[in-house]
N, C-alpha and C positions, 0 to 999 in steps of 0.2 A: 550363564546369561550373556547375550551377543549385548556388543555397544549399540546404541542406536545413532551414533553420530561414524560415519567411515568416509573416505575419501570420495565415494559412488554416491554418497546418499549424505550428503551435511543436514545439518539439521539447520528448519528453516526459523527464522524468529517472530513472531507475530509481534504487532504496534499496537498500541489504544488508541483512542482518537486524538488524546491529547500531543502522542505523538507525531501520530499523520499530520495534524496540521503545524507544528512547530517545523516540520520538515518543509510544508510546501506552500506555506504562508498564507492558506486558503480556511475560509471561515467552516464551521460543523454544517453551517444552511449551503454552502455552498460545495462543499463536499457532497451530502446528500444531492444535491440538485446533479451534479454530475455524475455520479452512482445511478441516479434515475433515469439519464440521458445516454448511459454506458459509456462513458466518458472518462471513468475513475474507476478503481478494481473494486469491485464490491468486498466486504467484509466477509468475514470467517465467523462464524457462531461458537461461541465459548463455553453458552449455558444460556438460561433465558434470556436474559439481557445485556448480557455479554457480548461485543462485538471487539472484533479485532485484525489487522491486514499484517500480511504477509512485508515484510520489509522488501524482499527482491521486487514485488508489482510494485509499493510505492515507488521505490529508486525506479524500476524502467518508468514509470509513469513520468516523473521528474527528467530523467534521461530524452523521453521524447517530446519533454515541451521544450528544453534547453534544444534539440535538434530541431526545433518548429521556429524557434526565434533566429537561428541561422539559415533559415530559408526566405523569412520573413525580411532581411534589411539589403 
């Protein structure tokens, strides 16, 4: 059986929501609202009502607001 985690191909980690927002200090309504606005990486489907994001979109997501607030001052 091959590994599923190699150098080429890491394995990615998915978040709950409860994660996403402890990372980016933004409310679940306000998440949503920017997911709707394509503003925010949409979610990964688990199973019916399972949703979950990929940690690398969060961090750039997070990544390019900290680079928006240095353009900003």
């Amino acid at each position: 059986m091959q590994d599923v985690q190699d150098e080429n191909h890491p394995v990615e980690r998915l978040i709950r929501i409860g994660e996403v927002k402890r990372l980016t200090g933004v409310s679940t309504a306000t998440l949503y609202r920017k997911i709707s606005a394509k503003e925010f990486p949409r979610p990964v489907r688990l199973g019916v009502a399972a949703r979950a994001w990929p940690l690398s979109e969060v961090q750039d997501w997070i990544a390019g607001r900290i680079e928006l607030r240095g353009r900003h001052q």
